[in-house]
N, CA, C and O of each residue as an XYZ file, in Angstrom:
852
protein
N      35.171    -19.231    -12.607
C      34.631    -20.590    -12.757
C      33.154    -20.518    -13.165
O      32.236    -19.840    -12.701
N      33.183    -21.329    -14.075
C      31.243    -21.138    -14.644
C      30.704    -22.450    -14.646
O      31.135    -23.353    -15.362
N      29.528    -22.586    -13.648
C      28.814    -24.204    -12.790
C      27.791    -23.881    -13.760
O      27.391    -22.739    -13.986
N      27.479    -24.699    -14.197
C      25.865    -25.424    -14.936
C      25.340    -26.579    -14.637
O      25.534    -27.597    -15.301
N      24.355    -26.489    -13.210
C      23.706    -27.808    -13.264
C      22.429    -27.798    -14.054
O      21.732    -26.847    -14.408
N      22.241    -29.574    -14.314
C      21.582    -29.629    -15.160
C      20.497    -30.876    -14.889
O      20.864    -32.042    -14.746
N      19.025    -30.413    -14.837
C      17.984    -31.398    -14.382
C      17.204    -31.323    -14.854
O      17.087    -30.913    -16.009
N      16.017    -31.849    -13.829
C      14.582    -30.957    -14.617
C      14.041    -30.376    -14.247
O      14.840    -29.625    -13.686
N      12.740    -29.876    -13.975
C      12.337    -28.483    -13.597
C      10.993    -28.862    -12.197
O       9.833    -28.460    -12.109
N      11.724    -29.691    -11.366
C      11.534    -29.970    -10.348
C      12.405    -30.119     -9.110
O      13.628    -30.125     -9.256
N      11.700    -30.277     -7.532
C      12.822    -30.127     -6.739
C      13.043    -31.472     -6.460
O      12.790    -31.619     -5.265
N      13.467    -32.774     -7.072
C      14.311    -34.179     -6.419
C      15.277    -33.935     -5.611
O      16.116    -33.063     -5.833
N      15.271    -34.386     -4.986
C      16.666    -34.431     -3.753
C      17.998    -35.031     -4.783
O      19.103    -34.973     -4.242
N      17.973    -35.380     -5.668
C      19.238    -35.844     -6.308
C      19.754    -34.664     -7.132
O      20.596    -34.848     -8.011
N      19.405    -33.814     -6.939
C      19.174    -32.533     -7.916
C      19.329    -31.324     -6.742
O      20.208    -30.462     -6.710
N      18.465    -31.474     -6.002
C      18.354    -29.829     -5.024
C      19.431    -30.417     -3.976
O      20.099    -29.423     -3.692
N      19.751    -31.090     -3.530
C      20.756    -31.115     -2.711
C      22.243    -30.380     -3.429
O      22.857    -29.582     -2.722
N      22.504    -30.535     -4.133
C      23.562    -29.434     -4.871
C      23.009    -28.066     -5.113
O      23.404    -27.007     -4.625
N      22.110    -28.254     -5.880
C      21.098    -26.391     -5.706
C      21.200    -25.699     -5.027
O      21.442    -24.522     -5.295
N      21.014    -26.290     -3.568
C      20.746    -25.829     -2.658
C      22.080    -25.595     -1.786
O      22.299    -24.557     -1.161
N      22.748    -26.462     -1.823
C      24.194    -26.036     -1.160
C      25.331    -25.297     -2.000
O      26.373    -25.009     -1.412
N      25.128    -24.871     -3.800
C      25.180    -24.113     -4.323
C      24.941    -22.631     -3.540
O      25.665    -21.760     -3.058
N      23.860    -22.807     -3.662
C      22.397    -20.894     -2.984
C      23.391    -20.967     -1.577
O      24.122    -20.007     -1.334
N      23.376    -21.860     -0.900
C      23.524    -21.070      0.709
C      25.428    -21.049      1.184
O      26.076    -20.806      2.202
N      25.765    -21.516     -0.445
C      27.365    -21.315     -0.570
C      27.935    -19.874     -1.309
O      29.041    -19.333     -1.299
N      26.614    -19.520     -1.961
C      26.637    -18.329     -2.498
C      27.363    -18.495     -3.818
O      27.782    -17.426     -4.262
N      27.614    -19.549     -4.547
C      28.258    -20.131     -5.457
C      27.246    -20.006     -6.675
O      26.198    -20.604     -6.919
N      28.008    -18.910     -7.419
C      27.268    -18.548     -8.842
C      27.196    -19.462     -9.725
O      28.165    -19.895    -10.348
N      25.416    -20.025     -9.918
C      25.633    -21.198    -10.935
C      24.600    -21.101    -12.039
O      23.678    -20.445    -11.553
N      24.359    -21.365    -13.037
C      23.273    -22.044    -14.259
C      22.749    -23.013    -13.484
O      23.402    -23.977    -13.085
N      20.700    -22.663    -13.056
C      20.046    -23.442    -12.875
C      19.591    -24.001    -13.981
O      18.371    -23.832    -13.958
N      19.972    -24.724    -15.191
C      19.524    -24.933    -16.071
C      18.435    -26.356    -16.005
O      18.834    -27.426    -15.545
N      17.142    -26.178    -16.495
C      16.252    -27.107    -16.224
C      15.764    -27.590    -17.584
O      15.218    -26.716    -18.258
N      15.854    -28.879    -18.157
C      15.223    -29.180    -18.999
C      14.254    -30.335    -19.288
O      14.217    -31.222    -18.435
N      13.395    -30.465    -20.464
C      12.703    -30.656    -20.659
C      12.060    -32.889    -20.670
O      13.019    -33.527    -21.105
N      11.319    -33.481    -20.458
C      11.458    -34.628    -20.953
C      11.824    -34.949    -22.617
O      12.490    -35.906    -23.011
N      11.300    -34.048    -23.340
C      11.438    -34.436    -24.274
C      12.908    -34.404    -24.898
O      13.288    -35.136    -25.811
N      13.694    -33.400    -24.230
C      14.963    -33.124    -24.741
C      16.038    -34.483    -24.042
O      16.973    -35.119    -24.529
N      15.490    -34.509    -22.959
C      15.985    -35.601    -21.812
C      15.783    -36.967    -22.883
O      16.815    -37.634    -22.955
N      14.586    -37.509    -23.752
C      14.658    -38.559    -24.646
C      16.040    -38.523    -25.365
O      16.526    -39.522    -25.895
N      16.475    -37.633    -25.351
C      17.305    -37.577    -26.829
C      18.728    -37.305    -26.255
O      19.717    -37.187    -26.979
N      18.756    -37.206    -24.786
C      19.861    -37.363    -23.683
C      19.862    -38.574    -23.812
O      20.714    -38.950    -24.617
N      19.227    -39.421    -23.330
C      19.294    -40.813    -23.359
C      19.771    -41.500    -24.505
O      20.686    -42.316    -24.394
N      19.405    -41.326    -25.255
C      19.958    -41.831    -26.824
C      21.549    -41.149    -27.054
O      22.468    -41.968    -27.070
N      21.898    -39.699    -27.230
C      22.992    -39.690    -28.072
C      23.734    -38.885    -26.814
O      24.563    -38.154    -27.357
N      23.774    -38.769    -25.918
C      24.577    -38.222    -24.524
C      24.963    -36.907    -24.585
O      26.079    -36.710    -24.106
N      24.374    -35.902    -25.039
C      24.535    -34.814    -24.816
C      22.651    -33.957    -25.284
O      21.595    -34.192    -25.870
N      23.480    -32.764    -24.367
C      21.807    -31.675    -24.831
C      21.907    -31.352    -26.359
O      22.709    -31.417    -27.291
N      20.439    -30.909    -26.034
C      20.635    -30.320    -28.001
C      21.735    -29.010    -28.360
O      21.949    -28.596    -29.499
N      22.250    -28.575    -27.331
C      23.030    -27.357    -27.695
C      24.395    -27.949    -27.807
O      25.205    -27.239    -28.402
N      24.928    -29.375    -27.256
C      26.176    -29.984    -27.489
C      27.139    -30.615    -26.184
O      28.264    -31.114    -26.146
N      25.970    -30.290    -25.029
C      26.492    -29.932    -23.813
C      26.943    -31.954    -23.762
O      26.328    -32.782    -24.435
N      27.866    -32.224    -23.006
C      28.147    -34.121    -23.374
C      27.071    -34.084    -21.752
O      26.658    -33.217    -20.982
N      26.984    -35.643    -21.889
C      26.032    -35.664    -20.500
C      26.911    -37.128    -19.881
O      26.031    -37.438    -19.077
N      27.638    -37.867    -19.747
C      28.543    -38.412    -19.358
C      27.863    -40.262    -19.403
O      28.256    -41.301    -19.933
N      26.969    -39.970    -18.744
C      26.324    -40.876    -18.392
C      24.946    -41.311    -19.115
O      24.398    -42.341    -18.721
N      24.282    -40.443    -20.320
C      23.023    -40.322    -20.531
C      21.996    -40.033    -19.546
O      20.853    -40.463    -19.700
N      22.341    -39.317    -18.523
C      21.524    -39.312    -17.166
C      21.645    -38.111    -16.442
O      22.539    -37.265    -16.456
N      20.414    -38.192    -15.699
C      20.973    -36.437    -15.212
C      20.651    -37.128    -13.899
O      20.266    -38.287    -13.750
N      20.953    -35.909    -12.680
C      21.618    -34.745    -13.052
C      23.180    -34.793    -13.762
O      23.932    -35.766    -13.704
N      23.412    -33.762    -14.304
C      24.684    -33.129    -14.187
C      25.360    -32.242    -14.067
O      24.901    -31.189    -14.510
N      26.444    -32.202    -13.574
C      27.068    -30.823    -13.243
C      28.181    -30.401    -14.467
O      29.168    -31.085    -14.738
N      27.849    -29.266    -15.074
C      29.394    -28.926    -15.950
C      30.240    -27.891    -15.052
O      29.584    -27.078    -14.400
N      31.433    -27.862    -14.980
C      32.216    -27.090    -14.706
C      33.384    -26.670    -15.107
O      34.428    -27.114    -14.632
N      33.324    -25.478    -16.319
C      34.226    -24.766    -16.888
C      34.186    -25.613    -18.261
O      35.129    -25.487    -19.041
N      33.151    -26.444    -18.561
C      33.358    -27.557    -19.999
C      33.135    -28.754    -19.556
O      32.472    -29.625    -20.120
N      33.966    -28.854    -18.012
C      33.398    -30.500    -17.991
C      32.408    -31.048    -16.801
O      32.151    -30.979    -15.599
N      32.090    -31.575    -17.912
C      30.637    -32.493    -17.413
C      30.595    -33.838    -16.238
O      30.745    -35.017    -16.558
N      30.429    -33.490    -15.264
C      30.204    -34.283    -13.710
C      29.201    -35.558    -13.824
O      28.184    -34.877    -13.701
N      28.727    -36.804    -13.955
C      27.723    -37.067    -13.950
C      27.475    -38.165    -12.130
O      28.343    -38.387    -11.286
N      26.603    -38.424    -12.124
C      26.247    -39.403    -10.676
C      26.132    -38.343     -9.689
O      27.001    -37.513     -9.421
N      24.954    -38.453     -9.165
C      23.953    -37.428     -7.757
C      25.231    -37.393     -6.896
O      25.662    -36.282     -6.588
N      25.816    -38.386     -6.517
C      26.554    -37.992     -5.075
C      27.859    -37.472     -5.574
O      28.237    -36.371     -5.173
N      28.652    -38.227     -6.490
C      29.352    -36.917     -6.994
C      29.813    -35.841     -6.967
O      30.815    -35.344     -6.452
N      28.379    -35.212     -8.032
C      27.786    -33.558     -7.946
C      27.736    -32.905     -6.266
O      28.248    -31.931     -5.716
N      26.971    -33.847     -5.901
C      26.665    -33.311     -4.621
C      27.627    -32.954     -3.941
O      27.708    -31.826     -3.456
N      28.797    -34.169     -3.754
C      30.125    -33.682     -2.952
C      30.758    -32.698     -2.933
O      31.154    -32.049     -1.965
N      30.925    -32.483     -4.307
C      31.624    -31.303     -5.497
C      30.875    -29.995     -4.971
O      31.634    -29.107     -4.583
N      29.779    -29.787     -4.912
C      29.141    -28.754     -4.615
C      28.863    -28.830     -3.418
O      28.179    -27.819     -3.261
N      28.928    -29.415     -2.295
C      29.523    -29.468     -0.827
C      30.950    -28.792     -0.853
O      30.901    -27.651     -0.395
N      31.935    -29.099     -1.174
C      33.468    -28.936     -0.925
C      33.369    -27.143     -1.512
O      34.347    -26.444     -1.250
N      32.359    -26.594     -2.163
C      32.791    -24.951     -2.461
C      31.547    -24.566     -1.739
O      31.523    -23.351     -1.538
N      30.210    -25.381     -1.153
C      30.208    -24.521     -0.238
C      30.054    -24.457      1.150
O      29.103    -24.131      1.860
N      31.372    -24.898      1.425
C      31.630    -25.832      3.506
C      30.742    -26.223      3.816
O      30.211    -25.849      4.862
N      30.039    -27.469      2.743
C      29.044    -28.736      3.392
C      29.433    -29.902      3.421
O      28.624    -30.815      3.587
N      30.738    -30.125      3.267
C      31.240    -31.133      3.041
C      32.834    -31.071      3.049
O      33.635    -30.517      2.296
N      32.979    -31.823      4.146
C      34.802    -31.818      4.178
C      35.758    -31.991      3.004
O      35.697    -32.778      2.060
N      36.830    -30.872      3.362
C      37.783    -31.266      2.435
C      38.694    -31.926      2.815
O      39.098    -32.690      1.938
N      39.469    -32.017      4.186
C      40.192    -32.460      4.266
C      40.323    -33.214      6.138
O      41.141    -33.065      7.046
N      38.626    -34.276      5.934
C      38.432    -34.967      6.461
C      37.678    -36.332      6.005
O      36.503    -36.518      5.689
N      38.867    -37.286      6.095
C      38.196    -38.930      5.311
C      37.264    -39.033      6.297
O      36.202    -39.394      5.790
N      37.163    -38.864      7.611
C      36.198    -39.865      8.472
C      34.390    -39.189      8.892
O      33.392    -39.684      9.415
N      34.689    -38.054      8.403
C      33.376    -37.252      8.441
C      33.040    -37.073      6.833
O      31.883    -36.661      6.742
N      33.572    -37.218      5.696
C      33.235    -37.416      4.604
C      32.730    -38.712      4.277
O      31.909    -39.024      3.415
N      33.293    -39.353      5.024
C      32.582    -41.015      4.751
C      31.348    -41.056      5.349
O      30.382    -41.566      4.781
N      31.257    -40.321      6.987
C      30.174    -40.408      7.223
C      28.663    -39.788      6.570
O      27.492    -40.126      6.743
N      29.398    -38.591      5.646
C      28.150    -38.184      5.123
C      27.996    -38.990      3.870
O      26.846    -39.272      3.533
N      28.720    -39.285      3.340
C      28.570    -40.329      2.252
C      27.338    -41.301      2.702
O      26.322    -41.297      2.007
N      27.408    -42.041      3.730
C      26.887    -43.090      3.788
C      25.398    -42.535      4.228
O      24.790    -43.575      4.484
N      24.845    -41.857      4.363
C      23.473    -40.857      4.077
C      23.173    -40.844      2.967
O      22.106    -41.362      2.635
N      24.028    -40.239      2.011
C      23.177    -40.357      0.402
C      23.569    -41.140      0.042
O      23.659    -41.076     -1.184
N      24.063    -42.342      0.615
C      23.845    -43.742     -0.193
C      22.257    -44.324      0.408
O      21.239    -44.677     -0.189
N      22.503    -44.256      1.430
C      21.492    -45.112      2.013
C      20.362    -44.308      1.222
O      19.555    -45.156      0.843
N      20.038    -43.302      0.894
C      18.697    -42.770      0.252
C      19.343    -43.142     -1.054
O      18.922    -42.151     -1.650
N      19.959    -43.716     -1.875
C      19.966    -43.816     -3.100
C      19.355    -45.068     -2.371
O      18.146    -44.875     -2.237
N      19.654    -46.005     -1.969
C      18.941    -47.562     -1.630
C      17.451    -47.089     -1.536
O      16.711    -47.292     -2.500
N      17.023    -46.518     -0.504
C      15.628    -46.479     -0.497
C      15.120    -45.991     -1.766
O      14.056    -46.493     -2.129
N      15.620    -45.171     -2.473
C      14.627    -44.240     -3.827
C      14.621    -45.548     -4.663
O      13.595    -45.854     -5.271
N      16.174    -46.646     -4.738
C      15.714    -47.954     -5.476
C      14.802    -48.601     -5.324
O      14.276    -49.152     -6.292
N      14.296    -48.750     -3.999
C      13.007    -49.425     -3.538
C      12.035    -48.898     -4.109
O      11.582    -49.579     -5.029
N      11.571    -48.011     -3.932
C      10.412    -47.213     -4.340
C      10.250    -47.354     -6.402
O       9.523    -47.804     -7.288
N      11.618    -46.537     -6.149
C      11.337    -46.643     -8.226
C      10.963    -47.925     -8.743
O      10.111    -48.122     -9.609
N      11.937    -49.132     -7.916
C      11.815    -50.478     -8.885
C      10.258    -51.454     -8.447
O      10.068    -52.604     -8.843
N       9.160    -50.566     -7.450
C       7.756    -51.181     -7.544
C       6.881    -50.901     -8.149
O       7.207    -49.879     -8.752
N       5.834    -51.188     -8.415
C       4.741    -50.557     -9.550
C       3.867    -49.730     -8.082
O       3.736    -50.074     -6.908
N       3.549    -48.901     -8.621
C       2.527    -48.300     -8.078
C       1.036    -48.973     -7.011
O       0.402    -48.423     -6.110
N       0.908    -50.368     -7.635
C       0.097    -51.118     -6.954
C       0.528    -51.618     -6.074
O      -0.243    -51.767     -5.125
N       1.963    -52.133     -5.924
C       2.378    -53.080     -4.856
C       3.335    -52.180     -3.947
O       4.090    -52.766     -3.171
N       3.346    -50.384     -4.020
C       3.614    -49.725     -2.897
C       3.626    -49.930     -1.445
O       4.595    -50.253     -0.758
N       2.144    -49.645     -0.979
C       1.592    -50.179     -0.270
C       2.031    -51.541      0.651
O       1.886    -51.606      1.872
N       2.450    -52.330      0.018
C       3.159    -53.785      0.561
C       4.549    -53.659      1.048
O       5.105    -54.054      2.073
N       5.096    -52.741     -0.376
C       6.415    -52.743     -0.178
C       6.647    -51.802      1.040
O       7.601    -52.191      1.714
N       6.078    -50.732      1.493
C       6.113    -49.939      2.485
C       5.724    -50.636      3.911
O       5.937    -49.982      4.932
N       5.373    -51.449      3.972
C       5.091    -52.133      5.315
C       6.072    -53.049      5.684
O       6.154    -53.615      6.774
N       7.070    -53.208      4.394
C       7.926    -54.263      4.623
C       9.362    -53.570      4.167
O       9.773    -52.807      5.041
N      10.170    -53.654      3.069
C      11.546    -53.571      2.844
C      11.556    -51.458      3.301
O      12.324    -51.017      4.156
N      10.903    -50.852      2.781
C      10.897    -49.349      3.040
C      10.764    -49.183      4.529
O      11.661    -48.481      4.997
N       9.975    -49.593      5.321
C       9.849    -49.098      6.414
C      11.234    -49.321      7.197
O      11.869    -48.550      7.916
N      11.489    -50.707      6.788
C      12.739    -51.597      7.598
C      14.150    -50.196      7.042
O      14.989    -49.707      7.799
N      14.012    -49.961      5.925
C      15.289    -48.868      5.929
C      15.129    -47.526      6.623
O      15.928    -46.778      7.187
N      13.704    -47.472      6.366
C      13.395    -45.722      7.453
C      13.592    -46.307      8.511
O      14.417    -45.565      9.044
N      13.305    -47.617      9.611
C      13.761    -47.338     10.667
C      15.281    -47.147     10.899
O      15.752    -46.324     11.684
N      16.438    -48.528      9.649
C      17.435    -48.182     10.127
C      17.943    -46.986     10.289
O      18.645    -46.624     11.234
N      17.426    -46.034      8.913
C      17.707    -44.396      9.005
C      17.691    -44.239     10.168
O      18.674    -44.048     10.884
N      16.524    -44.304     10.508
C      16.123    -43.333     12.148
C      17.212    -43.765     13.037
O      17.787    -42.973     13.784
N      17.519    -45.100     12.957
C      18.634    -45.366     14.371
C      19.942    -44.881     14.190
O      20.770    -44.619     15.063
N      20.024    -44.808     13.216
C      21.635    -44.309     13.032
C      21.872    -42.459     13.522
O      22.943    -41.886     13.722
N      20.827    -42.033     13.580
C      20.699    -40.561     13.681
C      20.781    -40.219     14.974
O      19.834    -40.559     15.684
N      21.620    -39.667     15.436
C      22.011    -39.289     17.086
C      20.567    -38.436     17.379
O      20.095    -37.610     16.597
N      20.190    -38.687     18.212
C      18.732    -37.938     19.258
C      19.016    -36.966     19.517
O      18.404    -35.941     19.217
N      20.382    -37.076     20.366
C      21.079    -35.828     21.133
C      21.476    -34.612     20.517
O      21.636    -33.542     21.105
N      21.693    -34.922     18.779
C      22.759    -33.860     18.485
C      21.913    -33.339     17.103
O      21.329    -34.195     16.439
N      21.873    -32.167     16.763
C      21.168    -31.497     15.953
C      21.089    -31.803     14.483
O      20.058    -31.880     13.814
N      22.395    -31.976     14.058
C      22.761    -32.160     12.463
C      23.489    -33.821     12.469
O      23.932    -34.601     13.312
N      23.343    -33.792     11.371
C      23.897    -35.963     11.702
C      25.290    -35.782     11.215
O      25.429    -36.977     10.955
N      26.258    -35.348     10.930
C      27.468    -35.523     11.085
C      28.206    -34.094     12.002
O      27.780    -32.941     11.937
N      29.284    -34.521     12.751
C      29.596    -33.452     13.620
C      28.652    -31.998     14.245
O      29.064    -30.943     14.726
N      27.451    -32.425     14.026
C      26.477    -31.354     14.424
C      26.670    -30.066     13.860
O      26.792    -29.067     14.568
N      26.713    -30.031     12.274
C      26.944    -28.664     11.647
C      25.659    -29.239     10.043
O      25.234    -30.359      9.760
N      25.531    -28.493      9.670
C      24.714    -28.979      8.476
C      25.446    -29.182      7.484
O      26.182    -28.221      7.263
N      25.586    -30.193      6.646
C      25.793    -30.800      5.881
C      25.049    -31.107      4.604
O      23.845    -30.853      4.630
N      25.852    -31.907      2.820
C      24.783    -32.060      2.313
C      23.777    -32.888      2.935
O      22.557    -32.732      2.874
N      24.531    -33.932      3.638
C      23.431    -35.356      4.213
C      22.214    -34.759      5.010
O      21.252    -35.523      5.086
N      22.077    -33.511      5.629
C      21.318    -33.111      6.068
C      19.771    -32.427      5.090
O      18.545    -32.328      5.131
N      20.879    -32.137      4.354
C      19.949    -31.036      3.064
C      19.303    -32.414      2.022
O      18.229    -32.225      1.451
N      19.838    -33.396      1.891
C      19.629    -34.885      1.466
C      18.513    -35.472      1.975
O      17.586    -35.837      1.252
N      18.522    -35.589      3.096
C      17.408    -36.430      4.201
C      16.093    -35.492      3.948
O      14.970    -35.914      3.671
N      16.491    -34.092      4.106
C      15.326    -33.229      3.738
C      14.415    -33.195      2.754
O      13.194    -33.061      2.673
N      15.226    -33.335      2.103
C      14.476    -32.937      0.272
C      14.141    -34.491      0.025
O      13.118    -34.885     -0.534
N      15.041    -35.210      0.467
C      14.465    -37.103     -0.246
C      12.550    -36.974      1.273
O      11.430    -36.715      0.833
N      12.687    -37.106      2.054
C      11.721    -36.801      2.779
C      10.305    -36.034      2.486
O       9.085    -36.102      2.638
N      11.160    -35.413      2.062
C       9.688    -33.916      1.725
C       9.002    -34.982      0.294
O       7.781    -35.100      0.193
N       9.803    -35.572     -0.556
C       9.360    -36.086     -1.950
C       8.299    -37.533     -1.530
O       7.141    -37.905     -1.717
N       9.656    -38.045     -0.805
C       8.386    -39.259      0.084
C       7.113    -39.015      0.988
O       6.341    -39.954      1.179
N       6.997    -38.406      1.263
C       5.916    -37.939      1.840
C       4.860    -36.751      1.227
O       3.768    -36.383      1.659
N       5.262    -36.522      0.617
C       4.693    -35.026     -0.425
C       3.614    -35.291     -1.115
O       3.025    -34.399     -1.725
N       3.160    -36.711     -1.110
C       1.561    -37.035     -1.648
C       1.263    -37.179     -2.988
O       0.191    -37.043     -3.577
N       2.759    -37.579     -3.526
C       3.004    -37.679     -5.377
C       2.968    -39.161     -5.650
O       2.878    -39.576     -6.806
N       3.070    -40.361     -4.102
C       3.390    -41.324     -4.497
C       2.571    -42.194     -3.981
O       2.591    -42.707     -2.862
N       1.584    -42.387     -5.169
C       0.827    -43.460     -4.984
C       0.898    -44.638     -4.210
O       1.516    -45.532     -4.788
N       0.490    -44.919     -3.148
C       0.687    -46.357     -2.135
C       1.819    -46.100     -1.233
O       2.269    -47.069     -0.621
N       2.685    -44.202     -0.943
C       2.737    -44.507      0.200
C       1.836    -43.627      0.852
O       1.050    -42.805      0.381
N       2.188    -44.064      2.450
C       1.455    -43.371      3.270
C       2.164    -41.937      3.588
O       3.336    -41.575      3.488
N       0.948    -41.252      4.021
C       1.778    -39.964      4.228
C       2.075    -39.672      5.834
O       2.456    -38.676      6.450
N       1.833    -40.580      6.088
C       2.500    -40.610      8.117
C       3.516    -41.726      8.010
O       3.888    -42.310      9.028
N       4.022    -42.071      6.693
C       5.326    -43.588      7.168
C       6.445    -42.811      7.484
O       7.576    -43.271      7.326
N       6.236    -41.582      7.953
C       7.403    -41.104      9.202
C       7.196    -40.958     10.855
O       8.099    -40.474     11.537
N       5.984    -41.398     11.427
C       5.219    -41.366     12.223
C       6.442    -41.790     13.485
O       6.640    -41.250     14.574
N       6.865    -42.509     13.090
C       7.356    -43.699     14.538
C       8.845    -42.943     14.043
O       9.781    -42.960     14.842
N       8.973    -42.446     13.025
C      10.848    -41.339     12.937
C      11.200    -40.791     13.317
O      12.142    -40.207     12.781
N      10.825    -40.494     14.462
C      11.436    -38.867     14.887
C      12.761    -38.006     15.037
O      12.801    -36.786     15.198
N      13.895    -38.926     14.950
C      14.626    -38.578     14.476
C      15.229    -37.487     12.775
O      15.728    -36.410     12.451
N      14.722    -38.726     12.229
C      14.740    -38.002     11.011
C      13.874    -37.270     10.694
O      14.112    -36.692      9.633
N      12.432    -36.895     11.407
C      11.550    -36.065     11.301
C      12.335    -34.503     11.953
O      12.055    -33.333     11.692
N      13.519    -35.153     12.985
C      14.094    -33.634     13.859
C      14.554    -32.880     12.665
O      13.968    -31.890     12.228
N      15.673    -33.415     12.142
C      16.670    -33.324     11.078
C      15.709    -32.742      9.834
O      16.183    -31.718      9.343
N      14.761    -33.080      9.374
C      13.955    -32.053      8.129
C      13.415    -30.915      8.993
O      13.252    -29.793      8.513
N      13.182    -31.156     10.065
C      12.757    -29.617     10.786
C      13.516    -28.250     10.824
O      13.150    -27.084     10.678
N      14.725    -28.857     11.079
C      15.932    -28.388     11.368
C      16.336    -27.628     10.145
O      16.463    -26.404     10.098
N      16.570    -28.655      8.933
C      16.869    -27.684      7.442
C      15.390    -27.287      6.966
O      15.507    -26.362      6.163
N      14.299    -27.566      7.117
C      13.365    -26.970      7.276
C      13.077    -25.305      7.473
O      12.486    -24.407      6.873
N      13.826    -25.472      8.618
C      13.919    -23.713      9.371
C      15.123    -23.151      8.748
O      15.250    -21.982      9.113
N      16.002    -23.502      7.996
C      16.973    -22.525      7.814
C      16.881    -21.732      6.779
O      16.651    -22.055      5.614
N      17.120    -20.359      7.351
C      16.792    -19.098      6.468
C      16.896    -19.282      4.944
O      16.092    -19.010      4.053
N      18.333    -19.915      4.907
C      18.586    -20.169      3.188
C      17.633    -21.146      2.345
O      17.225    -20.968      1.197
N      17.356    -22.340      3.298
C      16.573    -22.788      2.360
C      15.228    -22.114      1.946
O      14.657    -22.203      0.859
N      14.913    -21.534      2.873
C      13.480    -20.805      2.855
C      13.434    -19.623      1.778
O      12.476    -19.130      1.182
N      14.635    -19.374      1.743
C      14.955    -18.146      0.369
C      15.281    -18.973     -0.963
O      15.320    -18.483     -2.092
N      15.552    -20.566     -0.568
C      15.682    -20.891     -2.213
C      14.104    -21.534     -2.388
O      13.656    -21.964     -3.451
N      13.687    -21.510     -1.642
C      12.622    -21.981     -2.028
C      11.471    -20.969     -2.555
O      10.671    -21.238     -3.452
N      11.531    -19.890     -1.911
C      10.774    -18.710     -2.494
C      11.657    -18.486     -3.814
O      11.059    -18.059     -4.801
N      12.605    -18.661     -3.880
C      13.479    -18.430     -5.595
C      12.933    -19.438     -6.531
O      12.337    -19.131     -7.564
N      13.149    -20.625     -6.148
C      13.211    -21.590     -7.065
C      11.753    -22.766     -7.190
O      11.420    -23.693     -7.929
N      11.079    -21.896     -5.726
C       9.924    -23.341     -6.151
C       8.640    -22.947     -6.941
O       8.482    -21.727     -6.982
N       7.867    -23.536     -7.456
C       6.594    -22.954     -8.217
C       5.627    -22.307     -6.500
O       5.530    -22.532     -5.293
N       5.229    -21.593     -7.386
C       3.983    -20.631     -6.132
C       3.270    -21.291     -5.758
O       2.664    -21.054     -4.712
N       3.069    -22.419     -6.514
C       2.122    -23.302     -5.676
C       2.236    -24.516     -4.976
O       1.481    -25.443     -4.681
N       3.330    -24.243     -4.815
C       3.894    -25.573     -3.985
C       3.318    -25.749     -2.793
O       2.868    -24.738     -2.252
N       3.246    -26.486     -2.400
C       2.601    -27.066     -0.929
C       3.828    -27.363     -0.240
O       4.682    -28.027     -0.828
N       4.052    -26.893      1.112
C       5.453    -27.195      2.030
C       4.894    -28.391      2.757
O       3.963    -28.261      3.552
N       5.312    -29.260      2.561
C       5.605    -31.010      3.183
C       5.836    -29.551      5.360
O       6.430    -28.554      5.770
N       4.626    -30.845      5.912
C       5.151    -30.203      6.939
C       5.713    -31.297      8.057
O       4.643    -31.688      8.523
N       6.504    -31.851      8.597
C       7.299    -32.585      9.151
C       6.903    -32.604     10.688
O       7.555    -33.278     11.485
């Protein structure tokens, strides 16, 4: 089987959450990263310049064996199910992780669809109100948020977290996880695990700054 995901040459959580459960699935793949400018011309005629189709005009995407995957959660599932982050043959713990990377597709809508000036506002009001619901839904007691094993939703919360807070985004704050602690446990948690810490020495620039939680 031959995996080619396909993004850009950064770590988004809509993107490294498959990467990454790829690496610690041990699942041989094409990190293929490309360019904005090539990405213009994704948008327009739906495939890369080499012929690759892109489904959606949008990345990420996943090819596998020829065909082309498009939509984050998707991919993500897909690359959960080869590498035991994600049930195969459980509806009621697959739903539950589902509803994790939905809820961060809702919040990243918040964020993308404000201007940069009216951050700030929006974070005191519709953003915060979803980080708290995040936070409540997240068991205190139990280590990982679905059946207490790590999951993508775990590797999800992480990487969308580290980006929100990572000091790229104009008007928010970098403590609007302050009152979370929940979901502050949960990035600690994939935080510390060996694998990610090895994809990150693989895959991140040297000069990355580690978001510290």
């Amino acid at each position: 089987m031959k995996i080619t995901l396909i993004y850009f040459d950064f770590p988004f959580w809509r993107a490294e959450i498959s990467r990454i459960a790829l690496f610690i699935g041990e699942i041989d793949f094409q990190d293929l990263r490309i360019n904005y400018e090539e990405f213009g011309r994704v948008k327009s005629k739906g495939h890369l310049d080499n012929g690759t189709n892109i489904p959606f005009h949008q990345l990420p995407c996943l090819v596998v064996d020829n065909v082309s995957i498009a939509q984050s959660a998707g991919i993500a599932r897909y690359c959960g199910k080869l590498s035991g982050l994600y049930p195969v043959n459980n509806a009621i713990k697959a739903a539950q992780i589902d509803q994790f990377l939905d809820i961060l597709t809702d919040i990243t809508e918040i964020i993308s669809s404000t201007k940069p000036e009216d951050r700030e506002e929006v974070s005191k009001g519709a953003l915060t109100r979803k980080l708290s619901i995040l936070n409540k839904n997240i068991d205190q007691n139990k280590d990982y948020l679905v059946d207490n094993t790590l999951s993508i939703a775990d590797i999800g919360i992480w990487s969308f977290m580290g980006w929100l807070i990572g000091g790229k985004l104009d008007g928010i704050s970098l403590d609007i996880l302050k009152e979370h602690e929940n979901i502050k446990k949960v990035c600690r948690l994939v935080d510390q695990h060996p694998k990610v810490n090895d994809w990150i020495k693989k895959a991140y620039p040297k000069n990355y700054s580690r978001t510290i939680f």
